[in-house]
Jmol script that loads the backbone (N, CA, C; Angstrom):
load data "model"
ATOM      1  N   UNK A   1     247.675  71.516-121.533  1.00  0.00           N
ATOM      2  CA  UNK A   1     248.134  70.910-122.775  1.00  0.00           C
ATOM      3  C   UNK A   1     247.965  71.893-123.929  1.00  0.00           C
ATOM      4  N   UNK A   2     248.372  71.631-124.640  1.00  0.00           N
ATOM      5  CA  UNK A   2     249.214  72.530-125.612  1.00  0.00           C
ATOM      6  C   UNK A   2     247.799  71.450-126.959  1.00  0.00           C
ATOM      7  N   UNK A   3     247.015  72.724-128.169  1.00  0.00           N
ATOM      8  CA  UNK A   3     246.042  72.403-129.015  1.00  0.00           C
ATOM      9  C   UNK A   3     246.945  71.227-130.066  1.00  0.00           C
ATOM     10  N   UNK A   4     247.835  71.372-129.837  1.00  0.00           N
ATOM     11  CA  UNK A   4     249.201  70.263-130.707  1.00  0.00           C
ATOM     12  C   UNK A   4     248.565  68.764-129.965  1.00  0.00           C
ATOM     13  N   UNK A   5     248.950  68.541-128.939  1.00  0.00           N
ATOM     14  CA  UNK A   5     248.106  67.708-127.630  1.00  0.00           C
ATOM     15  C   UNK A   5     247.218  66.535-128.091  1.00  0.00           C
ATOM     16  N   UNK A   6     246.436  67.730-128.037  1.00  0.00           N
ATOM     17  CA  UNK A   6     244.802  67.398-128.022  1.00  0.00           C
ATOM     18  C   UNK A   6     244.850  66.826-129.556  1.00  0.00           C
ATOM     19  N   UNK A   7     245.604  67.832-130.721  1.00  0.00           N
ATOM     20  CA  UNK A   7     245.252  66.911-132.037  1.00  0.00           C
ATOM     21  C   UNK A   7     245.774  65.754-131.970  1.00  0.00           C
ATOM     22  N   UNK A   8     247.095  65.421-131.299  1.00  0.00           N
ATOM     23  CA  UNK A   8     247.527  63.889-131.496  1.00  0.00           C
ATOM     24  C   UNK A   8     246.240  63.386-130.534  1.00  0.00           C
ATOM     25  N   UNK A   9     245.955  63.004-129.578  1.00  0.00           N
ATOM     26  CA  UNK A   9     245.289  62.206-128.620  1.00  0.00           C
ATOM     27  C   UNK A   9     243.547  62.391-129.407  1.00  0.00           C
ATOM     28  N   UNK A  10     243.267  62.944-130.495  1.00  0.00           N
ATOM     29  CA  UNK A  10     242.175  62.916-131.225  1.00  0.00           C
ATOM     30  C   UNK A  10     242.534  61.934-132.706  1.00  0.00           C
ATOM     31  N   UNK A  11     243.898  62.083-133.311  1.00  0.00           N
ATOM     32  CA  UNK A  11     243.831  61.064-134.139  1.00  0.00           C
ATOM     33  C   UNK A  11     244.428  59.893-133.475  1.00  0.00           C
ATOM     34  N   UNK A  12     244.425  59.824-133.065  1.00  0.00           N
ATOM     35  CA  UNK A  12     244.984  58.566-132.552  1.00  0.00           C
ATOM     36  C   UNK A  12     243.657  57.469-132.028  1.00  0.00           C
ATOM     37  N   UNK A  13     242.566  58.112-131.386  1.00  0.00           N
ATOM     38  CA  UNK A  13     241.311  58.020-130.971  1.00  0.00           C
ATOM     39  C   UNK A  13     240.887  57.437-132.175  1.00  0.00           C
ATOM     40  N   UNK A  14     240.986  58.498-133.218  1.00  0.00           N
ATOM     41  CA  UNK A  14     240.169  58.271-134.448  1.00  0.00           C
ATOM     42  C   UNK A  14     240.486  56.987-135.437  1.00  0.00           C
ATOM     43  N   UNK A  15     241.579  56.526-135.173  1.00  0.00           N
ATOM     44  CA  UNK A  15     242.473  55.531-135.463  1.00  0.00           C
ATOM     45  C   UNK A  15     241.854  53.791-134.728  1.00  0.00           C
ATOM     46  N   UNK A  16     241.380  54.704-133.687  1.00  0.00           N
ATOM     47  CA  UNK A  16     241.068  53.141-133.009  1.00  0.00           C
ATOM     48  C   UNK A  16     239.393  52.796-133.031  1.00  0.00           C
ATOM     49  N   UNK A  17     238.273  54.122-133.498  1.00  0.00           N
ATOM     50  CA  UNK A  17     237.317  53.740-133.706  1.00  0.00           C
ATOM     51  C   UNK A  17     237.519  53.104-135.043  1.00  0.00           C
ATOM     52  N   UNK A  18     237.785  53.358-135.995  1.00  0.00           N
ATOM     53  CA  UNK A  18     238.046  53.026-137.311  1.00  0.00           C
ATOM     54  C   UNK A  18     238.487  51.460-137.391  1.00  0.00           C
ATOM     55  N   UNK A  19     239.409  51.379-136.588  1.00  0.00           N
ATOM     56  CA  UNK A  19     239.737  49.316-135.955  1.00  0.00           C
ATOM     57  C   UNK A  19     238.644  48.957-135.562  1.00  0.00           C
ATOM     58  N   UNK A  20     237.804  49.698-134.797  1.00  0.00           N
ATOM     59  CA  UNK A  20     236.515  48.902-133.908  1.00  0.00           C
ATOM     60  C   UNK A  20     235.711  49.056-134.938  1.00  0.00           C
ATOM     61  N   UNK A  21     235.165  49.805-135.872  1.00  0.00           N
ATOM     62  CA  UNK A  21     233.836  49.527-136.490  1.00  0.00           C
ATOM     63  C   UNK A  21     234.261  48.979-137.513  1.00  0.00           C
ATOM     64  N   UNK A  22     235.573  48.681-138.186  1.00  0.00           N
ATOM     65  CA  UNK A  22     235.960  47.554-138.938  1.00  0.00           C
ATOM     66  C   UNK A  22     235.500  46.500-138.126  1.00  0.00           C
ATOM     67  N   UNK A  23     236.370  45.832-137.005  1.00  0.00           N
ATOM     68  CA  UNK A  23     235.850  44.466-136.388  1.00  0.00           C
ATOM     69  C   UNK A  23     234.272  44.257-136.202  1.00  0.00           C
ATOM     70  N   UNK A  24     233.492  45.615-136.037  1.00  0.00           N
ATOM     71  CA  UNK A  24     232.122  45.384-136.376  1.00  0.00           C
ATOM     72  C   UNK A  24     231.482  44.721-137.998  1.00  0.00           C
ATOM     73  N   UNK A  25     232.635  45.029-139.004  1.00  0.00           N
ATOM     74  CA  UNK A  25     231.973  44.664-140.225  1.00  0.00           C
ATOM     75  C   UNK A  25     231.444  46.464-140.444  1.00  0.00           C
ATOM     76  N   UNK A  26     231.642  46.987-140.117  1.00  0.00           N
ATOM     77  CA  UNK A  26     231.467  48.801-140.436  1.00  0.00           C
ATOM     78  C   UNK A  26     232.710  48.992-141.546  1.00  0.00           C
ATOM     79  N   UNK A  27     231.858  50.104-142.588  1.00  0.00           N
ATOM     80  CA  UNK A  27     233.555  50.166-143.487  1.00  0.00           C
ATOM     81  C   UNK A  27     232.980  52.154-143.065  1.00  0.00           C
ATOM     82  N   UNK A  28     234.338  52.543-142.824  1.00  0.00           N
ATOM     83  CA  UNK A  28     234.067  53.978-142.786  1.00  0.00           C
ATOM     84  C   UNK A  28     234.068  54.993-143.802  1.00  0.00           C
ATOM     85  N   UNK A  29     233.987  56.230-144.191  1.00  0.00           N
ATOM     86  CA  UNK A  29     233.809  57.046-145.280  1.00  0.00           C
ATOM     87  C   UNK A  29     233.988  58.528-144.384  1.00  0.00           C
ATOM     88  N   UNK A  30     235.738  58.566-144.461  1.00  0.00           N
ATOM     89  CA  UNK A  30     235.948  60.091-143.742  1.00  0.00           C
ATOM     90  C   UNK A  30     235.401  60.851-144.330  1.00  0.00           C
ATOM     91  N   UNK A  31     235.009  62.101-143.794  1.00  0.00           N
ATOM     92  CA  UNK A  31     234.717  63.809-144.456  1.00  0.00           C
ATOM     93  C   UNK A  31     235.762  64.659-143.773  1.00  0.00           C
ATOM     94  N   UNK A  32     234.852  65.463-143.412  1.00  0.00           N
ATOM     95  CA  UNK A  32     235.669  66.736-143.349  1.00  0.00           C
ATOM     96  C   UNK A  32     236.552  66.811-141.785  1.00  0.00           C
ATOM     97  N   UNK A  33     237.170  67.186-141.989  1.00  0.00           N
ATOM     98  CA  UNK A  33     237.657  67.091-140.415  1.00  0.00           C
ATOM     99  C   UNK A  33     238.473  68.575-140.284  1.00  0.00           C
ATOM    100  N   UNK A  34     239.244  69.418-141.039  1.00  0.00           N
ATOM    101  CA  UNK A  34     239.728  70.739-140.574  1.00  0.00           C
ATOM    102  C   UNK A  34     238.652  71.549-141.719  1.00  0.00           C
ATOM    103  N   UNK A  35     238.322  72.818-140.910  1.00  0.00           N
ATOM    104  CA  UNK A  35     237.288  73.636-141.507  1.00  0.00           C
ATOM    105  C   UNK A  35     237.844  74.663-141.564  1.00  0.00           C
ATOM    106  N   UNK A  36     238.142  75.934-142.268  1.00  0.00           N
ATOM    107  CA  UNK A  36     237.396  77.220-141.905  1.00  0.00           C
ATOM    108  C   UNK A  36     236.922  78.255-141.118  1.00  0.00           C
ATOM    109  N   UNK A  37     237.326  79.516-141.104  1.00  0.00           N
ATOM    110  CA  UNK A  37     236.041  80.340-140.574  1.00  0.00           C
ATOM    111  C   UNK A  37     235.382  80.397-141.492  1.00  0.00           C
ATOM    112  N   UNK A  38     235.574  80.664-142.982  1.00  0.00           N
ATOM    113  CA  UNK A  38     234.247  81.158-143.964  1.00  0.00           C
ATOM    114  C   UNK A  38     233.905  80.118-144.003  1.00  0.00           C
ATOM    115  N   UNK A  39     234.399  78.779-143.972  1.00  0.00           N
ATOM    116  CA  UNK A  39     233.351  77.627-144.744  1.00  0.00           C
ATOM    117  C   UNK A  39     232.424  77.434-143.429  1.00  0.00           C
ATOM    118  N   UNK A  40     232.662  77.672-142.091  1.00  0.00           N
ATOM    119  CA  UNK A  40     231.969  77.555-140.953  1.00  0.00           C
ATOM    120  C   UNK A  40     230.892  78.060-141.199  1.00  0.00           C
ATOM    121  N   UNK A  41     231.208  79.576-141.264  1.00  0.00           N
ATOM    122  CA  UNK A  41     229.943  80.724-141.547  1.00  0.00           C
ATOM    123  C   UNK A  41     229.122  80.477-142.900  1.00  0.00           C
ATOM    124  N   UNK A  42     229.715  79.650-143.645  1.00  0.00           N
ATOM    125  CA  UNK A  42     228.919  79.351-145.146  1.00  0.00           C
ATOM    126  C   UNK A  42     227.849  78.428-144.688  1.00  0.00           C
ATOM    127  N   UNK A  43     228.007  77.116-143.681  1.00  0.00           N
ATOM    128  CA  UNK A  43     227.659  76.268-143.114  1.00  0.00           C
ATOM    129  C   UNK A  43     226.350  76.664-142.362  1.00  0.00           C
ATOM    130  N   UNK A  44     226.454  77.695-141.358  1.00  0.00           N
ATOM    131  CA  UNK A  44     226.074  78.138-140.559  1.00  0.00           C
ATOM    132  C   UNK A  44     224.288  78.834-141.352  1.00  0.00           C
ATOM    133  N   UNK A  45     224.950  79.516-142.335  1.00  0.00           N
ATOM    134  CA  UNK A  45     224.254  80.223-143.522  1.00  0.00           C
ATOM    135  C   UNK A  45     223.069  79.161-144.080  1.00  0.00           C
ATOM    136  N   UNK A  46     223.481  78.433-144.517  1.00  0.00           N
ATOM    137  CA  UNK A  46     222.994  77.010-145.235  1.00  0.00           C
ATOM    138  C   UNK A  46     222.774  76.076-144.000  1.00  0.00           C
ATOM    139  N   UNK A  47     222.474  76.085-142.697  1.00  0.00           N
ATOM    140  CA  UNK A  47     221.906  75.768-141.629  1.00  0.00           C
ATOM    141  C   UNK A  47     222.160  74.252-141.374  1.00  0.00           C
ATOM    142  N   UNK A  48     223.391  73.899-141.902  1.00  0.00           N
ATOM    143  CA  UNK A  48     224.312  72.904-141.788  1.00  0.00           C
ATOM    144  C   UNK A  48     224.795  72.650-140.467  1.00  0.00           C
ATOM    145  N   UNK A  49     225.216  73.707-139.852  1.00  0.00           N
ATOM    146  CA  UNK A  49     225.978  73.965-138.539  1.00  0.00           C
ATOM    147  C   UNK A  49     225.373  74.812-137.699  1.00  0.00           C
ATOM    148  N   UNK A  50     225.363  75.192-136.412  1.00  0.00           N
ATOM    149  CA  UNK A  50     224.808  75.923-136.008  1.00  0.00           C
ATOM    150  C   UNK A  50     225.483  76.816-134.858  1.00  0.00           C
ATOM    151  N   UNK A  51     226.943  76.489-134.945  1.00  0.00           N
ATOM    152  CA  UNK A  51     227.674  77.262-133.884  1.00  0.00           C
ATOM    153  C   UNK A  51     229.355  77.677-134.341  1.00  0.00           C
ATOM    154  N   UNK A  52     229.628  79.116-134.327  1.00  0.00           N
ATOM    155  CA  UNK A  52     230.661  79.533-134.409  1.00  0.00           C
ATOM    156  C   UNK A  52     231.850  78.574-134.141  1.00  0.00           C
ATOM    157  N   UNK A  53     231.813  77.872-132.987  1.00  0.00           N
ATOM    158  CA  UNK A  53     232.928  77.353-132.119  1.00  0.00           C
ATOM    159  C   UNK A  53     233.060  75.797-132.685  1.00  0.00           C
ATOM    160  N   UNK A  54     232.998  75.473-133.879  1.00  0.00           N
ATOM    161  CA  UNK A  54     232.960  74.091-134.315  1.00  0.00           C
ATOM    162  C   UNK A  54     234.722  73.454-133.882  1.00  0.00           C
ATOM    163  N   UNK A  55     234.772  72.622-133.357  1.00  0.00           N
ATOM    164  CA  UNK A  55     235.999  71.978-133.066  1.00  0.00           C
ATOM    165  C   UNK A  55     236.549  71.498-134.480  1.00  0.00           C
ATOM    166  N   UNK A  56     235.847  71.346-135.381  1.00  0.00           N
ATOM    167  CA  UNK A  56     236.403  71.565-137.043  1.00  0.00           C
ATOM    168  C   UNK A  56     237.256  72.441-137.153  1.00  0.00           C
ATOM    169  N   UNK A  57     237.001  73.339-136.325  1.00  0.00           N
ATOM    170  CA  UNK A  57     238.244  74.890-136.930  1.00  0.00           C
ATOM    171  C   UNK A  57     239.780  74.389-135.597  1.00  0.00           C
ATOM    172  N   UNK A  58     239.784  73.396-135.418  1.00  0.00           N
ATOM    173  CA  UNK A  58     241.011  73.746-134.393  1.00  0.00           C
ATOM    174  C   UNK A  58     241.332  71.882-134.803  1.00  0.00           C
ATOM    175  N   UNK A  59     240.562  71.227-135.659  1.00  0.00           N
ATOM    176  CA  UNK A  59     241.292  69.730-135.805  1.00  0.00           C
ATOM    177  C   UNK A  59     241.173  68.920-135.443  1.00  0.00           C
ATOM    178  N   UNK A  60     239.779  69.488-134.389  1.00  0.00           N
ATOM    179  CA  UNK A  60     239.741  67.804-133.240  1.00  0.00           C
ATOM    180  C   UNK A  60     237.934  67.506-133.333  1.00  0.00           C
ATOM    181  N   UNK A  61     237.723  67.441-134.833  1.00  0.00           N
ATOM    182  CA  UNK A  61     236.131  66.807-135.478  1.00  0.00           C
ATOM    183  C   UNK A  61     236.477  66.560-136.462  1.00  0.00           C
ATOM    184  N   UNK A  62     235.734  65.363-136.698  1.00  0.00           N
ATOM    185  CA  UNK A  62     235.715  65.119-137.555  1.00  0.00           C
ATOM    186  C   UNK A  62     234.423  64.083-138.042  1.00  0.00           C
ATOM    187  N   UNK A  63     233.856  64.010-139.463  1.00  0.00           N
ATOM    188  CA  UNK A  63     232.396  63.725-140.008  1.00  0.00           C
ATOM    189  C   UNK A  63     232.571  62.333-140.459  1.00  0.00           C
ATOM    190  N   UNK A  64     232.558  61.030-140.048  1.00  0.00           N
ATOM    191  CA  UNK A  64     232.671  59.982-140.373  1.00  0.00           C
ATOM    192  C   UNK A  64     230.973  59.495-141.006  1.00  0.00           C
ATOM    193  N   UNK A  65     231.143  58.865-142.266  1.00  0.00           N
ATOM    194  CA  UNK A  65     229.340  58.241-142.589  1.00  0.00           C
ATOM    195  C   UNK A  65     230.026  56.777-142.686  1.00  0.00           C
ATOM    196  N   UNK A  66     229.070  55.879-142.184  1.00  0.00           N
ATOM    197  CA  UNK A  66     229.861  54.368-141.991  1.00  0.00           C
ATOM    198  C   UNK A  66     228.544  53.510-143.152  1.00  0.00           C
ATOM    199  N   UNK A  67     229.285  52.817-143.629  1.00  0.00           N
ATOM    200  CA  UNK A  67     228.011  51.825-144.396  1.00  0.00           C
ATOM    201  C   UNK A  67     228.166  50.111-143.541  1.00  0.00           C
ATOM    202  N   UNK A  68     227.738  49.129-143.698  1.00  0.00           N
ATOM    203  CA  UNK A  68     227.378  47.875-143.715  1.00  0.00           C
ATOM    204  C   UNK A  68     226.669  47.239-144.507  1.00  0.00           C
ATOM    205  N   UNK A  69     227.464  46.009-145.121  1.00  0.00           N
ATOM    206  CA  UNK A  69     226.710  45.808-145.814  1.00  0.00           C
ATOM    207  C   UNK A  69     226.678  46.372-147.119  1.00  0.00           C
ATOM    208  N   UNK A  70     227.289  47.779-147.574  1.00  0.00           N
ATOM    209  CA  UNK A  70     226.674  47.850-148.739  1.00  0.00           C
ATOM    210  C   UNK A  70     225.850  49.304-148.136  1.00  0.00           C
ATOM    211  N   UNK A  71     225.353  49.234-147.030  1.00  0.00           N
ATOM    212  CA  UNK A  71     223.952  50.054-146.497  1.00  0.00           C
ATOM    213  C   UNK A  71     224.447  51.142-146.072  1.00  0.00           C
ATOM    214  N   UNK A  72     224.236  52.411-146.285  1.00  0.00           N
ATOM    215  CA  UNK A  72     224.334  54.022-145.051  1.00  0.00           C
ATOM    216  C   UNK A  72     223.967  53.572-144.058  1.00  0.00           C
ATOM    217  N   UNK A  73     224.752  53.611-142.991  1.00  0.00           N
ATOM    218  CA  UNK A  73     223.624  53.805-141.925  1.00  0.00           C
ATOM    219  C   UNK A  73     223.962  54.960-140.784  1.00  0.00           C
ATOM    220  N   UNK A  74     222.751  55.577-141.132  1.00  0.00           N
ATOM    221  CA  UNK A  74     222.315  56.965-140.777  1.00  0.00           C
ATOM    222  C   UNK A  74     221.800  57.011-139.223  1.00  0.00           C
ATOM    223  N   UNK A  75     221.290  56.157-138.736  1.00  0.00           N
ATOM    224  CA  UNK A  75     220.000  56.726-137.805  1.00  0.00           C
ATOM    225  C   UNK A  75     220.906  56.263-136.244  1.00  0.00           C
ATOM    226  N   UNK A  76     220.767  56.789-134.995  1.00  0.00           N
ATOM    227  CA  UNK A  76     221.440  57.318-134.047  1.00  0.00           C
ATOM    228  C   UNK A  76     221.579  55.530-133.171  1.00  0.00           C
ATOM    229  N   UNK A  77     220.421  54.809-133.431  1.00  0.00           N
ATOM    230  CA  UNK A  77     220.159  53.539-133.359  1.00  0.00           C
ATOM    231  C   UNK A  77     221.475  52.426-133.910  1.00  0.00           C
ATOM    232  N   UNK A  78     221.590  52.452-134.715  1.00  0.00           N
ATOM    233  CA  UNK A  78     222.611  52.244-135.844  1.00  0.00           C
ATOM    234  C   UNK A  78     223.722  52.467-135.404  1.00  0.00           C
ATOM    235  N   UNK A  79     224.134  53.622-134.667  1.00  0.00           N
ATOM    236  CA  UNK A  79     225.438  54.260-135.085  1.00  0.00           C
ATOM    237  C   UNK A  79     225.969  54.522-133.022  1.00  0.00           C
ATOM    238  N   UNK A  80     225.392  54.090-132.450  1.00  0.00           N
ATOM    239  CA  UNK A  80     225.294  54.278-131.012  1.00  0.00           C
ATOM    240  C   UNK A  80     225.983  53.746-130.615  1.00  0.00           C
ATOM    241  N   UNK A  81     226.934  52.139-131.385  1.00  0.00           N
ATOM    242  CA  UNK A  81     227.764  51.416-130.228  1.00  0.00           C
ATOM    243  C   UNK A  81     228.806  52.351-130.606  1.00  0.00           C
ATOM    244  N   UNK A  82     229.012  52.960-131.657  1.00  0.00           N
ATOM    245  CA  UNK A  82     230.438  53.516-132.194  1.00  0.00           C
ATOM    246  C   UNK A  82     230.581  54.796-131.649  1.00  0.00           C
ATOM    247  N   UNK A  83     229.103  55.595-131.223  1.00  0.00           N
ATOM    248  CA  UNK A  83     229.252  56.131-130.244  1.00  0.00           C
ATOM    249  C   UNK A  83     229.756  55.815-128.588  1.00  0.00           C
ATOM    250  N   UNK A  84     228.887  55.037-128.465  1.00  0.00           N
ATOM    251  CA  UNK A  84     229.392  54.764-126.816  1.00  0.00           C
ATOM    252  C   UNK A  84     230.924  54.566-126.888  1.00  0.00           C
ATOM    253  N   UNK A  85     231.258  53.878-128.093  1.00  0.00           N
ATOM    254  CA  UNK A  85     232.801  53.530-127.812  1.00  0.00           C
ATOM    255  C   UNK A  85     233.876  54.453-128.130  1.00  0.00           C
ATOM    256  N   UNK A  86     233.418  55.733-128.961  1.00  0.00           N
ATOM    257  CA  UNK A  86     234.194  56.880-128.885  1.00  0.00           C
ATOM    258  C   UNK A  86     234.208  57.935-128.176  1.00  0.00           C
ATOM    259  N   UNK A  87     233.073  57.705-126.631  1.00  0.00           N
ATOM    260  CA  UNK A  87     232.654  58.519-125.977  1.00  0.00           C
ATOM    261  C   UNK A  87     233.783  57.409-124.623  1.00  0.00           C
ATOM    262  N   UNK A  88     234.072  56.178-125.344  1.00  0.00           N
ATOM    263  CA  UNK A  88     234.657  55.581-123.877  1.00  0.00           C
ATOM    264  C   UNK A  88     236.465  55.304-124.008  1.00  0.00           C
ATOM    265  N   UNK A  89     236.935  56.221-125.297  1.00  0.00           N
ATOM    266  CA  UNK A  89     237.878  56.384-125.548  1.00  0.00           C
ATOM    267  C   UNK A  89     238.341  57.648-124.760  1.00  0.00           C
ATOM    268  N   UNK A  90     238.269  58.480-124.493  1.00  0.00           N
ATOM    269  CA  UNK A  90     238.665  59.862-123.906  1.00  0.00           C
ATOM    270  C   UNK A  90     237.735  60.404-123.080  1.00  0.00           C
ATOM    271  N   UNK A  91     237.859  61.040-121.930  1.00  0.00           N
ATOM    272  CA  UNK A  91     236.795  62.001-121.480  1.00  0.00           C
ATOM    273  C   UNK A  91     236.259  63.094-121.905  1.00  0.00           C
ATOM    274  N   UNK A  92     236.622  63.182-123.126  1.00  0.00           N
ATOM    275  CA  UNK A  92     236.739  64.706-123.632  1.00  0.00           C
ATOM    276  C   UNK A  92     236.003  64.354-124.702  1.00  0.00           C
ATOM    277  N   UNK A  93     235.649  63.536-124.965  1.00  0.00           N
ATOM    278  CA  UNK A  93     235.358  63.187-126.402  1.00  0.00           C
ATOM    279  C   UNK A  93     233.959  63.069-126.549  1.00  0.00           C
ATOM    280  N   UNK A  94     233.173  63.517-127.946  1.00  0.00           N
ATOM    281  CA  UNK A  94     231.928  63.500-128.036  1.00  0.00           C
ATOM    282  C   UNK A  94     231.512  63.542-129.049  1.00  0.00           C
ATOM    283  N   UNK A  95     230.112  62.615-129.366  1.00  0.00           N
ATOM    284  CA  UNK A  95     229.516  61.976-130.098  1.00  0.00           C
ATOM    285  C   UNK A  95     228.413  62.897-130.524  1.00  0.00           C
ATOM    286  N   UNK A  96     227.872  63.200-131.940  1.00  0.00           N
ATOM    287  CA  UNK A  96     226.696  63.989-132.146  1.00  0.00           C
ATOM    288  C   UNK A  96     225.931  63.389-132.005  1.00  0.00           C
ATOM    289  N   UNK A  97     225.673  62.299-132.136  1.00  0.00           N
ATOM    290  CA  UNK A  97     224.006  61.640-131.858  1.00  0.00           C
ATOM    291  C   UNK A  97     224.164  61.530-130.190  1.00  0.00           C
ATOM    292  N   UNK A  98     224.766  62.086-129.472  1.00  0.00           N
ATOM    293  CA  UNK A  98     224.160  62.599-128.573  1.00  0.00           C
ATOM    294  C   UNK A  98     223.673  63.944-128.033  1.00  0.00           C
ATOM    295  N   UNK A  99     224.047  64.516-129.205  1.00  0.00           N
ATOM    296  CA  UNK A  99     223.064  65.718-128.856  1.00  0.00           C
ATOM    297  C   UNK A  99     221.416  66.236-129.462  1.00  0.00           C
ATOM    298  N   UNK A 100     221.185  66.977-128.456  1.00  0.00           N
ATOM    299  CA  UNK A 100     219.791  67.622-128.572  1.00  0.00           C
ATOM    300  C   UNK A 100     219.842  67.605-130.399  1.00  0.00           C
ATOM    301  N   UNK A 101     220.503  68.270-130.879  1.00  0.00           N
ATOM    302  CA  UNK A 101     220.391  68.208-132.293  1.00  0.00           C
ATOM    303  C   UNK A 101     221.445  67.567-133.023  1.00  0.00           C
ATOM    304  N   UNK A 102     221.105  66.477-133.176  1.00  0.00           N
ATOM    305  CA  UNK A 102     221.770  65.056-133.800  1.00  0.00           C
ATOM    306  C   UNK A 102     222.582  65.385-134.928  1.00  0.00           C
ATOM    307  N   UNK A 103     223.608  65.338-134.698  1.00  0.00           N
ATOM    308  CA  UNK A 103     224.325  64.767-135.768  1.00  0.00           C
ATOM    309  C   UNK A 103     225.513  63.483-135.730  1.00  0.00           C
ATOM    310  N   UNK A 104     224.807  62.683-136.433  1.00  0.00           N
ATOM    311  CA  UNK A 104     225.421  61.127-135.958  1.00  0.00           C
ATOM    312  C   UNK A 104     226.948  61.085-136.719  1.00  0.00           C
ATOM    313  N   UNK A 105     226.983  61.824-137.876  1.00  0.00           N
ATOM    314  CA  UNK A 105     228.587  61.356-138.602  1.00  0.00           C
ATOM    315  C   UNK A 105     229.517  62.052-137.698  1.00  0.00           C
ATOM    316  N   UNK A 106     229.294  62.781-136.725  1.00  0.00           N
ATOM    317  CA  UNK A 106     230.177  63.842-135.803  1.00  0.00           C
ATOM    318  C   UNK A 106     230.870  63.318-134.828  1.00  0.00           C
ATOM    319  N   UNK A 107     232.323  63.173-134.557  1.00  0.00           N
ATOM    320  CA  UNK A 107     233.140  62.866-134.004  1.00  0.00           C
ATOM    321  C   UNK A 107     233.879  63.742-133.487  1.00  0.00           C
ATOM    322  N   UNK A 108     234.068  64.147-131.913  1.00  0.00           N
ATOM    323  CA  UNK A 108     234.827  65.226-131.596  1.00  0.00           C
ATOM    324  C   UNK A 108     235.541  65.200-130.348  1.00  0.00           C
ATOM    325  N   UNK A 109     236.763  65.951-130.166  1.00  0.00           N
ATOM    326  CA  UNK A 109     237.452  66.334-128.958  1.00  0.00           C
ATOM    327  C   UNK A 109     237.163  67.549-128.076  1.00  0.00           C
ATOM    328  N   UNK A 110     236.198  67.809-127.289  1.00  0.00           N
ATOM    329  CA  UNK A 110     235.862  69.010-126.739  1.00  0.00           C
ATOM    330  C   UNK A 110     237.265  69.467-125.471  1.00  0.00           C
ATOM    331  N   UNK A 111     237.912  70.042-125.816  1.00  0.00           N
ATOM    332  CA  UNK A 111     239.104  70.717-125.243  1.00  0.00           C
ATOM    333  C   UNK A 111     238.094  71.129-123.581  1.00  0.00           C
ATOM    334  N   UNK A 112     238.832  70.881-122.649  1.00  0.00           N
ATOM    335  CA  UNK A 112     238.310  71.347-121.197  1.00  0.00           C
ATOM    336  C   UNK A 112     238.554  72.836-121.170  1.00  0.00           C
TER     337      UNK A 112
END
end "model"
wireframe off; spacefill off
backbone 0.3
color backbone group
């Protein structure tokens, strides 16, 4: 598949968590989703990021912060069904609060 591909079958994804954590009562708050090489390496610098190869630079991440309520909610606890359910949208797809070093607003398409 062609990186054209992968960006439709990532918004489209992104489209349907956004329906699901609405029906949760979740309101979402996009960020950043196309990056950079310098803003990567600015990132990287300022210890924001920690890897060259951010799927930010090719279109298929993107930084969602969700409130309820009124409330941030930040913590991996919180934010886990919207994981499981964007991890059960695609095989390819992956959630930062599941990694070793958490980052929960992180939404991504890891290309095979």
């Amino acid at each position: 598949m062609k990186l054209g591909d992968y960006q439709e079958i990532f918004g489209i994804n992104v489209g349907k968590l956004i329906t699901y954590c609405e029906a949760l009562g979740y309101r979402p708050r996009l960020r950043e989703c196309q990056r950079t090489e310098t803003q990567q390496e600015i990132y990287i610098k300022e210890g924001k990021s920690w890897t060259k190869n951010s799927a930010h630079l090719e279109c298929l991440a993107i930084d969602i912060y969700f409130t309820k309520d009124g409330r941030l909610l930040e913590g991996k606890d919180e934010l886990q069904i919207l994981g499981d359910y964007w991890e059960s949208l695609y095989p390819y797809n992956r959630w930062g609060g599941n990694w070793q070093k958490l980052d929960c607003p992180h939404f991504e398409l890891k290309k095979p």
